[in-house]
C-alpha positions as CSV (number, residue, x, y, z in Angstrom):
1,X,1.3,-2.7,15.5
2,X,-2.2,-3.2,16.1
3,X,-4.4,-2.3,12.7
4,X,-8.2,-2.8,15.0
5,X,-8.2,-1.4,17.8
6,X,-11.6,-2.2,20.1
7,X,-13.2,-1.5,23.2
8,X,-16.7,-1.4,25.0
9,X,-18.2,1.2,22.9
10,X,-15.6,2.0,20.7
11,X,-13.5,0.8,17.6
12,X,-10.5,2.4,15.6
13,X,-9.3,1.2,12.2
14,X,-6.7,1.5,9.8
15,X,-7.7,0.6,5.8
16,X,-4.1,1.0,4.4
17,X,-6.3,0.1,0.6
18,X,-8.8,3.1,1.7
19,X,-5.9,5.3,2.9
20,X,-8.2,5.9,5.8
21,X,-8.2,5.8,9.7
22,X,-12.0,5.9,10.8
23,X,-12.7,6.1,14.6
24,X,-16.2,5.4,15.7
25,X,-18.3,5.2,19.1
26,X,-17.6,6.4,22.5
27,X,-14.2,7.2,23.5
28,X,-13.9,8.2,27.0
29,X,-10.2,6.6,27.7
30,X,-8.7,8.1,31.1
31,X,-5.9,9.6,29.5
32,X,-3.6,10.6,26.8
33,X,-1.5,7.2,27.8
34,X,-4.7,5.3,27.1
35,X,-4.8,7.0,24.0
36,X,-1.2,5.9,23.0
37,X,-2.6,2.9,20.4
38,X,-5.3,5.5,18.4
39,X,-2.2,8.3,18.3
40,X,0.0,5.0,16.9
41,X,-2.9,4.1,14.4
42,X,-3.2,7.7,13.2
43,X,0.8,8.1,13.2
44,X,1.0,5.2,11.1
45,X,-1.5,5.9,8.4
46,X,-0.1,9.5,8.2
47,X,3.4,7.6,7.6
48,X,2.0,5.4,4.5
49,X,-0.1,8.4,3.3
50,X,1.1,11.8,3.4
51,X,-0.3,13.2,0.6
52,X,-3.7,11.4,1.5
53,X,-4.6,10.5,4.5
54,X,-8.1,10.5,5.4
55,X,-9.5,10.3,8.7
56,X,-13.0,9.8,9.0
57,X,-14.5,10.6,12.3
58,X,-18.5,10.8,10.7
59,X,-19.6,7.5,12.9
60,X,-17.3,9.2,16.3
61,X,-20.3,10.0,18.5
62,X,-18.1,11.1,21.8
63,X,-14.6,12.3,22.4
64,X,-13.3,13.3,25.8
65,X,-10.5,15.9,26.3
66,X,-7.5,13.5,26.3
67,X,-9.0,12.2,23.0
68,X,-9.4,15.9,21.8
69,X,-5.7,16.3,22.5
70,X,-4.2,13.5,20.7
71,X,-5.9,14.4,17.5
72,X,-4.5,18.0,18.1
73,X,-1.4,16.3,18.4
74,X,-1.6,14.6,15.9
75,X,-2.8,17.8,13.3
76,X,0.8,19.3,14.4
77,X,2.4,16.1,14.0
78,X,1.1,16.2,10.4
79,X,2.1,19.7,9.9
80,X,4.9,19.8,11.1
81,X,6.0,16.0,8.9
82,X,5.2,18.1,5.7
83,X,1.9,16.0,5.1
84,X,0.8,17.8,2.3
85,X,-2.9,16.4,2.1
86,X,-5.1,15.1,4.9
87,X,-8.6,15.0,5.1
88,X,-10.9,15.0,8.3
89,X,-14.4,13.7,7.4
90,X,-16.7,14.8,10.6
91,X,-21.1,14.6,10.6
92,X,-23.4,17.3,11.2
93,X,-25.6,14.9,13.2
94,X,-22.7,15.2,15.7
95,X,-22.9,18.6,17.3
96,X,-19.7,18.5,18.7
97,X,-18.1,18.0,15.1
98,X,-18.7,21.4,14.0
99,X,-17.2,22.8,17.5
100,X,-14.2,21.6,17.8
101,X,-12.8,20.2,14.5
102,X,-12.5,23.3,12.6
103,X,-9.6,23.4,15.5
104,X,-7.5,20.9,13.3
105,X,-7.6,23.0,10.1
106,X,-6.5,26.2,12.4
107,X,-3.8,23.7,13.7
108,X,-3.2,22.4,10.2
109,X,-4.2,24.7,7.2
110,X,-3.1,21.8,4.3
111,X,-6.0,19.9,6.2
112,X,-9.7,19.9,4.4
113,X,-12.3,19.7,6.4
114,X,-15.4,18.3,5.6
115,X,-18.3,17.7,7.6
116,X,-21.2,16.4,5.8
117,X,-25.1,14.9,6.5
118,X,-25.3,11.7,7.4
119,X,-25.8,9.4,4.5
120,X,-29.4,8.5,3.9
């Protein structure tokens, strides 16, 4: 299983040492099947890490709707796997941050949320 995960204007990685997925760029894949190796990457961190999963989504610029849906997916996937701590780390220089992940923590209440200020 893939651990880097590139494209054009986008990059996914898992640090299994940092306990940490971190997506960053511009996803606009065509669909949840092109989405198949982030859900993977995500899957597998949440395997090695269920009490401590973090995902950190603060340099994740753009996220189309099939992107949207496979981290919802994923937020039941954790809930329902009896991950008992996983935190999402969004920006409030993204707008779209504060929108639409609070979505995960209604999906998955064990989830903290943080979204923070960029670093300066």
């Amino acid at each position: 299983m893939q651990t880097d995960i590139q494209g054009p204007n986008y990059r996914a990685w898992y640090d299994a040492a940092a306990a940490t997925v971190h997506l960053e760029g511009t996803f606009r894949l065509s669909d949840s099947q092109s989405y198949a190796p982030i859900h993977d990457l995500l899957e597998r961190g949440l395997e090695a890490h269920r009490e401590a999963l973090v995902v950190d989504l603060r340099q994740l610029q753009f996220l189309n709707s099939s992107g949207l849906n496979v981290l919802t997916r994923f937020a039941i996937s954790a809930r329902k796997s009896g991950a008992t701590g996983m935190t999402v780390l969004g920006s409030t220089a993204v707008s779209w941050h504060s929108r639409s992940l609070p979505t995960l923590q209604r999906l998955f209440p064990a989830l903290v949320l943080r979204i923070e200020p960029p670093a300066a």
